[in-house]
C-alpha positions as CSV (number, residue, x, y, z in Angstrom):
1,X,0.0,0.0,0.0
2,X,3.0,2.3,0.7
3,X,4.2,2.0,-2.3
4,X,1.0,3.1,-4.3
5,X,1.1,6.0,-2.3
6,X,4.5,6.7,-2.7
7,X,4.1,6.0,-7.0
8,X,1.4,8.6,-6.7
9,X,2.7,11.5,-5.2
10,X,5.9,11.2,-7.5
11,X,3.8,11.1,-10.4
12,X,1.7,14.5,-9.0
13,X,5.6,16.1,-8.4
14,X,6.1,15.2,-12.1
15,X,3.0,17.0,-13.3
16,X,3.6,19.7,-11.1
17,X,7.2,20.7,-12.0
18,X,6.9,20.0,-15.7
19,X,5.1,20.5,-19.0
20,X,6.6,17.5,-20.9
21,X,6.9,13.8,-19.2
22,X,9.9,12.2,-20.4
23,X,8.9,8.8,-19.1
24,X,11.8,6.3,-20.8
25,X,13.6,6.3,-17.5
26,X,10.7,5.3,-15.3
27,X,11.4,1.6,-14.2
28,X,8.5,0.4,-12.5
29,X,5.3,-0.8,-14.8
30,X,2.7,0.4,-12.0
31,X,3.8,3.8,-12.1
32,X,3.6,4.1,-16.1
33,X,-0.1,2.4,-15.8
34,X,-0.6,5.3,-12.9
35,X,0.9,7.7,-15.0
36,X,-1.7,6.5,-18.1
37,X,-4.4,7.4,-15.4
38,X,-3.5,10.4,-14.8
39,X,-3.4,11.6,-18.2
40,X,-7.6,12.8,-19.1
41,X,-7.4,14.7,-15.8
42,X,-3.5,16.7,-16.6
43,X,-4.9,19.0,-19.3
44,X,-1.2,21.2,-19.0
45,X,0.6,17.7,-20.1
46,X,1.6,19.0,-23.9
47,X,4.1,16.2,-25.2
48,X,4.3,12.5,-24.0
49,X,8.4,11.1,-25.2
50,X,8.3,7.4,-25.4
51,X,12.0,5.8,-24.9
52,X,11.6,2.5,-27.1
53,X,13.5,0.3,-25.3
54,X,11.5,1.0,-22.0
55,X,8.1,0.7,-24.1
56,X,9.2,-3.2,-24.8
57,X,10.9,-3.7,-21.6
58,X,7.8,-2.8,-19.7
59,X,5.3,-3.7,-21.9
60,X,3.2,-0.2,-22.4
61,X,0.0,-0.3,-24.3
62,X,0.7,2.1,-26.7
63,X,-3.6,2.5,-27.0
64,X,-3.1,4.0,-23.5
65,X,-1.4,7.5,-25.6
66,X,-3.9,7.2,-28.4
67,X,-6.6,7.9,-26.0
68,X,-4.8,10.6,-24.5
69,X,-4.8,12.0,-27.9
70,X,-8.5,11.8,-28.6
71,X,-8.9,13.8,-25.3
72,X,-6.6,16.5,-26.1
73,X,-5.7,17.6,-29.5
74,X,-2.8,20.0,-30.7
75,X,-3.3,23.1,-32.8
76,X,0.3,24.8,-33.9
77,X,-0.1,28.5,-35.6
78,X,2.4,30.3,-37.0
79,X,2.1,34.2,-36.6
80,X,2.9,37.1,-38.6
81,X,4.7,39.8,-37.0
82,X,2.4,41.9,-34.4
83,X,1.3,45.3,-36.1
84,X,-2.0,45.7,-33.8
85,X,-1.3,48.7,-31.2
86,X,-4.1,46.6,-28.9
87,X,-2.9,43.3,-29.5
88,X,-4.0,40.1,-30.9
89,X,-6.9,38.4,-29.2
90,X,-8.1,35.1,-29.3
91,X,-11.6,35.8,-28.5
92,X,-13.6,33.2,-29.5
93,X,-10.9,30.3,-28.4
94,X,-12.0,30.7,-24.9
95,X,-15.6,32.7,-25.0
96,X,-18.1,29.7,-24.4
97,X,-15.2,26.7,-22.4
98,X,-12.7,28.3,-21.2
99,X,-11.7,25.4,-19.0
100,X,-11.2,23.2,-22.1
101,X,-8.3,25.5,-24.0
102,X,-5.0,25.6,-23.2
103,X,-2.9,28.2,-25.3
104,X,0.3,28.4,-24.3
105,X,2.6,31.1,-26.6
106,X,6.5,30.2,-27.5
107,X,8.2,33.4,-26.4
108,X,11.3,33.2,-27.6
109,X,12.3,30.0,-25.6
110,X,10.9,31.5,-22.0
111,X,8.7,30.2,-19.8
112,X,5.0,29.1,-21.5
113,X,2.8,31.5,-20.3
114,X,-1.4,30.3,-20.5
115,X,-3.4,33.1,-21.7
116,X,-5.6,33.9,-24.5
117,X,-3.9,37.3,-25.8
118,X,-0.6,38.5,-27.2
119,X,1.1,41.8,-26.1
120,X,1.8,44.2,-28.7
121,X,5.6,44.5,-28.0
122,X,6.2,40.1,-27.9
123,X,7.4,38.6,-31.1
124,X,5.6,35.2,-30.7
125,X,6.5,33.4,-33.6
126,X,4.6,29.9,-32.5
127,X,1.3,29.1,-30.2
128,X,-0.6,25.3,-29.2
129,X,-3.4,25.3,-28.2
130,X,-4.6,22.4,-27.1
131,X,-8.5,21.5,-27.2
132,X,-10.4,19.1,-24.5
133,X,-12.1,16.3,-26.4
134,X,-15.7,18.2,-24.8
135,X,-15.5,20.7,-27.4
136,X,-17.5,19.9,-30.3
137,X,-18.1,23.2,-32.1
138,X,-15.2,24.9,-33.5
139,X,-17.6,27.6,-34.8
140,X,-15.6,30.8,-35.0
141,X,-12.4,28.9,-33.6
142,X,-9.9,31.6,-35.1
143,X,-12.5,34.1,-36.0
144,X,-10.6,37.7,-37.1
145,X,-7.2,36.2,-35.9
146,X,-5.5,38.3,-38.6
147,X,-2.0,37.5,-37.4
148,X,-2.2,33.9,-38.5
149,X,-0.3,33.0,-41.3
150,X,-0.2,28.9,-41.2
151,X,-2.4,26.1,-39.3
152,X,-1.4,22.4,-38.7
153,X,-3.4,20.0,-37.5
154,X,-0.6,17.7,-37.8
155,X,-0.9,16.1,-34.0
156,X,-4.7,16.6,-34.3
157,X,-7.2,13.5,-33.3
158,X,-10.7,14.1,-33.1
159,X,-14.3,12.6,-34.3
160,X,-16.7,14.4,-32.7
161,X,-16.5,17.6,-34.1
162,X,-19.8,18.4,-35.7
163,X,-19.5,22.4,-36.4
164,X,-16.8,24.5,-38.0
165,X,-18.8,27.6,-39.6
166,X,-16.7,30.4,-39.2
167,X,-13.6,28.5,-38.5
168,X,-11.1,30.8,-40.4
169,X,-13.7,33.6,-41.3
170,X,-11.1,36.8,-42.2
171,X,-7.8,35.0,-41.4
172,X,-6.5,37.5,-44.2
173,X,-2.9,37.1,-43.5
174,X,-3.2,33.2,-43.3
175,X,-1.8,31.6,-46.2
176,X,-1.2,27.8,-45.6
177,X,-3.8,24.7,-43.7
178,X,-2.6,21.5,-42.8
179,X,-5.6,19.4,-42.2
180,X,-3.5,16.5,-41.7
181,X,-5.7,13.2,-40.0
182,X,-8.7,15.9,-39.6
183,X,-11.8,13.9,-39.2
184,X,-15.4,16.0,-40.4
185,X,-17.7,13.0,-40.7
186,X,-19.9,14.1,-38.0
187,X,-19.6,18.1,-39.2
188,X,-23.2,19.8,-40.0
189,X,-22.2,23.0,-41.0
190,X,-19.4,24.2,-43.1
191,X,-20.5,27.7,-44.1
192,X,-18.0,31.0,-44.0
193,X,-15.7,28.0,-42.6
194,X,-13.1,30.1,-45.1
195,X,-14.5,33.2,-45.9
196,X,-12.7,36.3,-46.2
197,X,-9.4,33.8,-46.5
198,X,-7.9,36.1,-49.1
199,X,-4.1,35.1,-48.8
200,X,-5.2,31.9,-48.9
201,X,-3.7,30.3,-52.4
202,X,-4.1,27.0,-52.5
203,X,-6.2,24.0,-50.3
204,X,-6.2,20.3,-50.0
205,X,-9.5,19.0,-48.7
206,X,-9.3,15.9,-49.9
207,X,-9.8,14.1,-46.4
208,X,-12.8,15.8,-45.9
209,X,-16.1,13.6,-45.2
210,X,-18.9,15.6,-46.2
211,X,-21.6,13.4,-45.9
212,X,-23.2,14.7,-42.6
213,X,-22.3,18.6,-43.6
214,X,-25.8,20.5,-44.4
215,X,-24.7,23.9,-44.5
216,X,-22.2,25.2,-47.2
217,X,-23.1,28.7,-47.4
218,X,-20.5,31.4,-48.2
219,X,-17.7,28.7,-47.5
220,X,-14.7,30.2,-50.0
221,X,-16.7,33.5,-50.5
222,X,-13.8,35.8,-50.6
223,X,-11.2,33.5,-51.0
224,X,-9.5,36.1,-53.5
225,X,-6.4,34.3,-53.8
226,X,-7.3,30.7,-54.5
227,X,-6.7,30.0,-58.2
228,X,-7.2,25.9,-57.6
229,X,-10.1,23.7,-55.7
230,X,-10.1,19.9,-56.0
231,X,-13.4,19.2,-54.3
232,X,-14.2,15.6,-56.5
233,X,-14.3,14.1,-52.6
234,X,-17.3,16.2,-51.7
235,X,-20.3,14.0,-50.8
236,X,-23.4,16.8,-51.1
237,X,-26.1,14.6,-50.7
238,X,-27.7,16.2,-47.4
239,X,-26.8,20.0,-47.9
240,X,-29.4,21.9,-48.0
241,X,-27.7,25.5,-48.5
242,X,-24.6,26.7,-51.0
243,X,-25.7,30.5,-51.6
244,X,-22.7,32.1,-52.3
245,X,-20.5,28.9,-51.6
246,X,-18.0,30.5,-54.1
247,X,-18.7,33.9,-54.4
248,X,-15.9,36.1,-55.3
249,X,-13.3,33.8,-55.8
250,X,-11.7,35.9,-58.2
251,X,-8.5,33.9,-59.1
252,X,-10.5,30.3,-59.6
253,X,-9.9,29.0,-63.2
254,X,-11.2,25.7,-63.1
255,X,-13.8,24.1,-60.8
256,X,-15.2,20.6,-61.6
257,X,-18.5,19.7,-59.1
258,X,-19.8,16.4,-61.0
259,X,-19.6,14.8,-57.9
260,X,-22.3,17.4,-56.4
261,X,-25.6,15.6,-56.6
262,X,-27.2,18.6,-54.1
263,X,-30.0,16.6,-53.2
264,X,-31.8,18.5,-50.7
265,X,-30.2,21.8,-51.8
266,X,-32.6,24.7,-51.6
267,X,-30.3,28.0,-52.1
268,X,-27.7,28.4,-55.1
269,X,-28.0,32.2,-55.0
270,X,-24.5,33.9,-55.3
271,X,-23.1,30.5,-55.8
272,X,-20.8,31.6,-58.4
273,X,-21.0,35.2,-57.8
274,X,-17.6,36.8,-59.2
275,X,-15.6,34.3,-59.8
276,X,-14.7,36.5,-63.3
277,X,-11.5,34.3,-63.7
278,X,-13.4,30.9,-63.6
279,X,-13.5,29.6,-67.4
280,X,-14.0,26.5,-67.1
281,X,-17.1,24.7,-65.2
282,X,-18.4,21.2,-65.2
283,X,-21.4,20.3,-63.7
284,X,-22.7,17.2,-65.2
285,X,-24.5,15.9,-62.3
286,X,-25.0,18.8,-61.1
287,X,-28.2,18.1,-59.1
288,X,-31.2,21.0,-58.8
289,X,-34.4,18.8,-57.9
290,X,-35.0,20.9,-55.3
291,X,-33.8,24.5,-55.5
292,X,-35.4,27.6,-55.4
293,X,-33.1,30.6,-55.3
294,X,-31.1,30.4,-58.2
295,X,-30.8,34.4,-58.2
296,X,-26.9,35.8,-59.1
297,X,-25.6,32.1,-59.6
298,X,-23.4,32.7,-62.6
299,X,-22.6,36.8,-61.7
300,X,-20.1,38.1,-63.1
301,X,-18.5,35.3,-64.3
302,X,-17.1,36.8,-67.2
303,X,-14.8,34.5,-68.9
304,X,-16.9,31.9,-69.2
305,X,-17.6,31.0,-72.4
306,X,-20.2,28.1,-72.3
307,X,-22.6,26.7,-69.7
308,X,-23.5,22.9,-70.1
309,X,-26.8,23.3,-67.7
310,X,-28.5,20.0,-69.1
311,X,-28.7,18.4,-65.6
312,X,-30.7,21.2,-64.2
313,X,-34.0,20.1,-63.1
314,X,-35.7,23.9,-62.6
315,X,-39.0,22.3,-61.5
316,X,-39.3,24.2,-58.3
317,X,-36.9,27.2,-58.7
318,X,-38.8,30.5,-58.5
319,X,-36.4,33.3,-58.6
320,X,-33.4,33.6,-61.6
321,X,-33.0,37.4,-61.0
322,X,-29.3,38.0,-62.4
323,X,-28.8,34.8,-62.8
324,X,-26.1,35.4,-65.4
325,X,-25.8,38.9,-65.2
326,X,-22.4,40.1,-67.0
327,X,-21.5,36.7,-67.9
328,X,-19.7,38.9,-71.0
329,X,-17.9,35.9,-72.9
330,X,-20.8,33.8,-73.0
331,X,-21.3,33.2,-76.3
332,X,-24.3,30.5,-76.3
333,X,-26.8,29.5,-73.5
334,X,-29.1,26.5,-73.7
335,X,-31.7,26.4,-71.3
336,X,-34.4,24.2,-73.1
337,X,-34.8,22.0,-70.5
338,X,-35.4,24.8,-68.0
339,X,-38.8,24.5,-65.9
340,X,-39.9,28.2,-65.0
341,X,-43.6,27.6,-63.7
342,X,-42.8,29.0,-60.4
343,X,-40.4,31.7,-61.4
344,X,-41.5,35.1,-60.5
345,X,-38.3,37.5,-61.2
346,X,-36.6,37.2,-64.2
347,X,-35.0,41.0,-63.9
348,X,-31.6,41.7,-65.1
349,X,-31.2,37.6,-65.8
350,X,-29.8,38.4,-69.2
351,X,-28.2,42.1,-68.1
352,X,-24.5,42.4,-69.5
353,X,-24.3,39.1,-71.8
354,X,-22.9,41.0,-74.4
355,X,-21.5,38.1,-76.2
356,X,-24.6,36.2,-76.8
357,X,-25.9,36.1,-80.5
358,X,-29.2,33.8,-80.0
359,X,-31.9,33.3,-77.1
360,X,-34.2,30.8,-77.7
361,X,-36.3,31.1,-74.3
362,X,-39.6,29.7,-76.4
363,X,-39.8,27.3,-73.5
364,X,-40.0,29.8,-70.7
365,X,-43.3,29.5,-68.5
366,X,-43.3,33.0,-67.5
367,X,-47.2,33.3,-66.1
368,X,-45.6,33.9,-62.7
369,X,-43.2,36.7,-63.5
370,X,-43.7,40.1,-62.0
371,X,-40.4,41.7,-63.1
372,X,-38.7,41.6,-66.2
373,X,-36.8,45.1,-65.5
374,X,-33.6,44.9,-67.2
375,X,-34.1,41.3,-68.5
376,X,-31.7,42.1,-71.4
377,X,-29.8,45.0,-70.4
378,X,-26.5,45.4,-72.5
379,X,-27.3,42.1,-74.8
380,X,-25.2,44.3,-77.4
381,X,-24.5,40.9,-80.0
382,X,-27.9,39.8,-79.7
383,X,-29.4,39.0,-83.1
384,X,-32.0,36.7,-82.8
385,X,-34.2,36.2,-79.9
386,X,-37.5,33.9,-79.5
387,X,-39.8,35.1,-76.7
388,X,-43.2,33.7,-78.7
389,X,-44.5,31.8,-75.5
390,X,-44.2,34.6,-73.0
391,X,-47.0,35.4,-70.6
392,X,-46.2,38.8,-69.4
393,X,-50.3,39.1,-67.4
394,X,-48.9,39.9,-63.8
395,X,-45.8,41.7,-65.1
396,X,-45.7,45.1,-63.3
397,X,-42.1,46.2,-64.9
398,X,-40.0,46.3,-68.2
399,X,-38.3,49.2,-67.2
400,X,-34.6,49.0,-69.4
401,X,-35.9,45.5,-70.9
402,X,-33.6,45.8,-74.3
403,X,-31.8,48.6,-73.0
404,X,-28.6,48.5,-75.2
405,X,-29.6,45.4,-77.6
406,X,-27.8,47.0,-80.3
407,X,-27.6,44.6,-82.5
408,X,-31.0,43.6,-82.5
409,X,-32.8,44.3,-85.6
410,X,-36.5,42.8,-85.3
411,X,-38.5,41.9,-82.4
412,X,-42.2,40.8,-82.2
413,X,-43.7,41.1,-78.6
414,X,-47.3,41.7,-79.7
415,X,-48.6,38.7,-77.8
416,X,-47.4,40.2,-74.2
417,X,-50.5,41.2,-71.7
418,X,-50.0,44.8,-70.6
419,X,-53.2,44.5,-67.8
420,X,-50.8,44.6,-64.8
421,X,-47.5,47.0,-66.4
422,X,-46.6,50.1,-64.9
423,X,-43.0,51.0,-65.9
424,X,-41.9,50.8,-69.7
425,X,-39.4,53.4,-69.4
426,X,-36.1,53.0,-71.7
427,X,-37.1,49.7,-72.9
428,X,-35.6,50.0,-76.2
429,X,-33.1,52.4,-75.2
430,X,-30.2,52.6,-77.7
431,X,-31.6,49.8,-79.8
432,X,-29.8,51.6,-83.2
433,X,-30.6,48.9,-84.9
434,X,-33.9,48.0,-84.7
435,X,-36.0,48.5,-87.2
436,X,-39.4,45.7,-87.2
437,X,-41.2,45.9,-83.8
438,X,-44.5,44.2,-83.4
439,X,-46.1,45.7,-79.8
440,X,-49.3,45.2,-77.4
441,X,-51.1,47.5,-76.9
442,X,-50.4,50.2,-74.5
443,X,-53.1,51.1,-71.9
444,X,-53.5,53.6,-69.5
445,X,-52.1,51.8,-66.8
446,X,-48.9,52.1,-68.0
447,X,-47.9,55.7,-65.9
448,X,-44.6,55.5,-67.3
449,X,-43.2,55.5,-71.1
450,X,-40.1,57.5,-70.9
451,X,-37.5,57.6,-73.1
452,X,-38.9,54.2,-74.5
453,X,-37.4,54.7,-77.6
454,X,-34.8,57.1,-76.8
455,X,-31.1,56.5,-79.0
456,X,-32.8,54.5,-81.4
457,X,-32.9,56.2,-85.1
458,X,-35.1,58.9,-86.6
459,X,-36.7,56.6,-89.0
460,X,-37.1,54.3,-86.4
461,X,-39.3,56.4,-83.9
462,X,-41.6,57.7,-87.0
463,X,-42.6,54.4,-87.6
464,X,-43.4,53.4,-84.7
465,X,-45.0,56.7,-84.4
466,X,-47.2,56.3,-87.1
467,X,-48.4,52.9,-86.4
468,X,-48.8,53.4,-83.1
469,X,-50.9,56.4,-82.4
470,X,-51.6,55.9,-78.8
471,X,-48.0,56.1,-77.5
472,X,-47.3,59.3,-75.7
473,X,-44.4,61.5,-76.6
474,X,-42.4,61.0,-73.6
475,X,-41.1,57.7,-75.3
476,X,-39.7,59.2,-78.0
477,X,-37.7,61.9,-76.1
């Protein structure tokens, strides 16, 4: 018995004096299974050294350190140089348990100190933190850390993890992640995990399990600096929102989501918003059963050239408002197989495709649609476009409609219902060359014509003039 005592309280002397336990030199087998014991309840221990010869000598079960390790896992950063006159913070590392982090700062080979700040005048180069296994959300781990330039996860095992939104939101100054061994198959939530990363250049993700994750939302939105993204691993099958998933990547090239069969996706607004580098998309099972917001998907994408949208199942989507708006280089769009019962704004979905020659949108259900404003805004190569099955009865605005269809020589919308219109204000604007336009009839409930043919030619306007009597003078200024 007096020797279990004595074990003990050198053990507790051992924890007390030190942060790292070299325990190759300790001879007896009952003090290493004490010391094994101890080890969930020591949350300062950082490093266990194993002497090999002593580990076969005394026969350790090595599973004795690996569950040590799944109670405490390591975090390394590496820091920039402090610029803050305040200080860096890490706020959020020890907001909601702060008995379950540990952060202990390198400075300059002195004494550890625990604490959750850095003074403006230290030059820490390195921190650990290390994380109790009770923390399952890492939401907003590192949250505005802006002094963070690297991450490694390298001595990090963990499985029950099931939240990192915000993880790295606006680490701006952080340019490398080692995910090494990171285990996210019980993660539910992966949005703004990496927005506002914008040094961040490249990212391998391929260890990821997604197949729990719902939430994708605004994930690499911002992510300025990331020209590649290998995401063929991603398993999309429960997430439910990806608005602005991508949104202003602006150095992304190439981006290949086959694998992304988005069966309970909802939102794909913003999905693609900005990514003006990206030329070169493949979504061939790109799934859509189920989405509704489909508003600013493809925004400003403008060096794509083609779209192969055949997978898209549109049946319940009901706002495409900018959908491609200033998708410049697209030179063809194919959109046949598009399902727009439910759609209800199709304003400025066209706006800025100044490439495109030919719109064939004969499909289109458009009894829904209240705005049109816009629709074709700047479609300055547009020659030929078929609108014959339009249903324009609860459409309220066409305010800027053509606006800057240059090239567009005939046009026959005689067929659209003008019961519900109130704005037609520069819908032809700077069409120079336009010269056959079939139109409803204009009632009074239209309150505003201006400028409805303003830019377009002389001859132009007098015919239109002369055929159509009823149209105020306003249009023509």
């Amino acid at each position: 018995m007096g020797s279990k005592i004595e074990s003990s309280k050198r053990i507790n002397k051992l924890f007390q004096t030190k942060n790292k336990c070299d325990i190759g030199n300790i001879k007896s087998k009952y003090i290493i299974q004490i010391l094994f014991q101890y080890l969930p309840k020591k949350r300062s221990l950082e490093i266990i050294k194993y002497n090999k010869r002593s580990q076969l000598k005394l026969d350790i079960n090595i599973n004795n350190y690996k569950e040590y390790s799944q109670e405490y896992s390591t975090i390394e950063i590496e820091l920039l140089t402090i610029k803050n006159k305040n200080g860096i913070f890490f706020n959020y590392l020890n907001k909601d348990a702060k008995s379950y982090y540990h952060i202990y700062f390198d400075n300059n080979g002195k004494e550890e100190i625990q604490r959750n700040y850095i003074n403006e005048k230290e030059k820490v180069k390195k921190i650990k933190i290390i994380i109790d296994n009770k923390i399952k959300s890492f939401n907003n781990l590192f949250k505005d850390c802006m002094c963070i330039e690297s991450i490694s996860f390298n001595k990090f095992i963990r499985n029950n993890i099931d939240d990192m939104s915000g993880m790295f939101f606006n680490n701006n100054q952080l340019k490398e992640i080692n995910f090494y061994n990171f285990d996210t198959s019980n993660v539910t939530s992966m949005s703004t995990m990496f927005n506002s990363c914008s040094s961040l250049q490249k990212l391998d993700l391929s260890n990821f399990n997604t197949n729990k994750v719902i939430k994708m939302s605004n994930m690499f939105n911002g992510c300025l600096s990331l020209n590649e993204l290998n995401l063929s691993n991603f398993n999309t099958r429960n997430v439910k929102e990806m608005n602005d998933m991508f949104c202003n990547c602006i150095s992304l090239i190439k981006l290949k989501l086959s694998n992304f069969t988005n069966d309970s996706v909802m939102y794909m607004n913003n999905l693609f918003f900005g990514c003006n580098s990206l030329n070169e998309i493949v979504l061939s099972n790109f799934g859509t059963n189920n989405v509704i917001q489909m508003s600013y998907m493809f925004s400003g994408c403008s060096s794509l050239k083609e779209i192969n949208l055949s997978s898209f199942k549109t049946s319940k989507l009901a706002n495409m408002k900018a959908m491609f708006f200033g998708c410049s280089s697209l030179n063809e769009l194919n959109l046949s197989n598009f399902n727009t019962h439910y759609v209800q704004d199709l304003s400025y979905t066209f706006s800025g495709c100044s490439s495109l020659k030919e719109l064939d949108l004969s499909n289109f259900n458009t009894s829904q649609v209240k705005n049109m404003k816009d629709m074709f805004y700047g479609c300055s190569s547009l020659i030929k476009i078929n609108l014959s099955n339009f249903n324009t009865i609860q459409v309220t605005s066409m305010k800027d409609m053509f606006f800057g269809c240059s090239s567009l020589k005939e046009l026959n919308i005689a067929h659209f219902n003008t019961n519900s219109l109130i704005s037609m204000n520069y819908m032809f604007h700077r069409c120079i060359s336009l010269n056959e336009l079939n139109l409803p009839f204009i009632g009074n409930n239209v309150t505003d014509l201006s400028y409805m043919f303003s830019e377009c030619t002389n001859e132009f306007k007098n015919k239109i003039r002369n055929k159509y009597g009823n149209i105020r003078d306003e249009a023509f200024y």
